[in-house]
N, C-alpha and C positions, 0 to 999 in steps of 0.2 A: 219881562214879567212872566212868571209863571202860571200856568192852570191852577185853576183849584179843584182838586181832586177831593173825592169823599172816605177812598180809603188806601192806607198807608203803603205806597211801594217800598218796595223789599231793596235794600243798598245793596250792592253787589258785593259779594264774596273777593274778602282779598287771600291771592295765588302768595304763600308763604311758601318761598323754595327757598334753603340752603344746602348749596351745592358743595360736598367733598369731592376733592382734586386727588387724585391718584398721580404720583410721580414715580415713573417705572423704574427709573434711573436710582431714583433714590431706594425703592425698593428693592432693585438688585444692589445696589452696594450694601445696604443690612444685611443678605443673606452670603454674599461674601463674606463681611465681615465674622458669621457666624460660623462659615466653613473654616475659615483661618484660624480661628480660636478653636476651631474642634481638630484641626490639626496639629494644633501646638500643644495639645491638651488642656487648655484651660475650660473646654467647657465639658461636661457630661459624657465620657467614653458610652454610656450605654445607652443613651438617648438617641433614634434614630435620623436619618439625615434627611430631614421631610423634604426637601427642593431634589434631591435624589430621587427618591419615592414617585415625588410627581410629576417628575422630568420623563420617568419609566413610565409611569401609566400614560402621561398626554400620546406620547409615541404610541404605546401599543393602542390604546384609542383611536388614532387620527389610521394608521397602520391598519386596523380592522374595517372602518367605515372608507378607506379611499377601497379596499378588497371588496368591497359588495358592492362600492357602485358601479364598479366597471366588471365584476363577474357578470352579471345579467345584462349588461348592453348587449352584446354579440347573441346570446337567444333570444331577447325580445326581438332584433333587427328582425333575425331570420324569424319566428314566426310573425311578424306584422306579413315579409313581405310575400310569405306563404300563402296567407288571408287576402291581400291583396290579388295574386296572383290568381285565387280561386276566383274570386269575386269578378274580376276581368274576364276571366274564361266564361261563366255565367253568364255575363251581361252579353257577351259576344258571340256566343254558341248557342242560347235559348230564348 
């Protein structure tokens, strides 16, 4: 048996998810299939080769951010351990 309540609780909210599926596989063979066609001429001589395009920038991307993160390791080391080094002398000399 239920309580009897005097004012109205609220039903809980339903979680509507529909989930799209991405298949990689399938997605690289469309864009194959789109090079092939652009090599045999059938599609658009002058329309650019966007999986080209973005093949070039993911590289220069991934290319420039591995470059900065491991420029500044080797100075930050050395002055941490400079700061450190000071700090030690301090505590131990005064």
């Amino acid at each position: 048996m239920g309580m009897i309540t005097f004012f109205k609780t609220p039903k809980p909210k339903r979680f509507d998810y529909a989930p799209q599926y991405y298949d990689a596989r399938k997605e690289a063979l469309r864009e194959r299939e789109k090079q092939i066609k652009q090599e045999m001429g059938e599609a658009d001589e002058d329309a650019p080769r966007v999986s080209l395009i973005r093949g070039q920038m993911r590289r220069q991307y991934e290319q420039k951010t591995s470059g900065r993160a491991n420029k500044g390791t080797g100075l930050r080391l050395v002055v941490i351990f400079v700061i450190l080094c000071l700090l030690a002398y301090y505590l131990l000399y005064y």
